[in-house]
C-alpha angles and dihedrals in degrees: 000000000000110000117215108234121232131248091268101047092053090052096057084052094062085040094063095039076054101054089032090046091045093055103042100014132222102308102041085048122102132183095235103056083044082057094051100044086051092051085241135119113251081241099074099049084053080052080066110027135041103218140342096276097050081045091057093044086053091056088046103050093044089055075052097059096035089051088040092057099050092047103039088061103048087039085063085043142108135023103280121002102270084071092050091049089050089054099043096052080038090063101041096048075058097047097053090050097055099038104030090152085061099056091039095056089056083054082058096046085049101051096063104257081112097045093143089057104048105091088042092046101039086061100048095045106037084037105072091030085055097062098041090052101030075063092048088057098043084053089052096051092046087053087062092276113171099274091177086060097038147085110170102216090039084053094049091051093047083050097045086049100058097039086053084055095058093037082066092051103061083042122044125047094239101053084041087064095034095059095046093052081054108044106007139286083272102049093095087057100051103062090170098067096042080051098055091034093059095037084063105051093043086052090045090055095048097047091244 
């Protein structure tokens, strides 16, 4: 008789399509050899999901929640919103060192492999980044923050731009190079300093 899994066990499911999707990507991803690098049968991750592609939306949007959680809360976060902003970089300097394959599996979704997905998952992903970071802005501007110099939601998409960009860069091969030809083959092991660093060009650029 078939055993439901429990929660965890599922997770560690997604975990693995995570780590298996962000290396070969959707197309060059089977089930199966999701199935084998889990330690499953191929029929118990059919018990859960319908297809491949419902499979690959579920790994996607579990990164999300796991990603949504850590920023939500330092984005709350802190006194003013120079605090906020420190603990938000802070996190997810954090985050991308302890799930690379997360945020190297949103660098696949962004390259095009995953083309009949984008406008869904665009949606789904900046959405939710966009409002988070659309209130850390408002918050800004209200702190005495440069208006003049200021749109909210242009602010929050310059910023998500530039954390997305780091993300990459504790994640995917490339970024990892590319950030050490820019600030040094240590910079990836002092988060301190990419934290400050970053804490004093987006204050420049917001006049705090």
């Amino acid at each position: 008789m078939y055993k439901k899994l429990e929660e965890k066990d599922v997770n560690a499911i997604l975990e693995t399509g995570i780590e298996v999707f962000s290396r070969r990507g959707l197309d060059r991803t089977g089930i199966g050899t999701v199935a084998e690098a889990a330690g499953v049968s191929v029929g118990v991750i059919y018990k859960y999901f319908t297809d491949k592609e419902t499979f690959f939306l579920a790994c996607v949007r579990y990164a999300l929640r796991e990603l949504d959680m850590a920023l939500e809360q330092a984005a709350g976060s802190g006194e003013d919103v120079r605090g906020a902003m420190r603990a938000l970089i802070g996190a997810l300097i954090e985050h991308s060192r302890r799930h690379p394959s997360h945020n190297a599996l949103y660098n696949e979704i962004t390259s095009g492999s995953c083309r009949e997905f984008a406008p869904q998952l665009a949606r789904e992903i900046e959405s939710r980044s966009a409002a988070v970071y659309a209130r850390m802005m408002e918050r800004a501007l209200a702190e005495g923050a440069d208006a003049g110099a200021a749109d909210a939601r242009m602010f929050a998409f310059f910023f998500d731009s530039l954390l997305m960009t780091l993300q990459f860069s504790y994640s995917c091969e490339y970024y990892r190079e590319r950030m050490k030809l820019f600030c040094g083959a240590d910079a990836a092991s002092d988060d301190e300093r990419m934290t400050e660093a970053f804490l004093r060009f987006m204050c420049g650029a917001l006049g705090i």
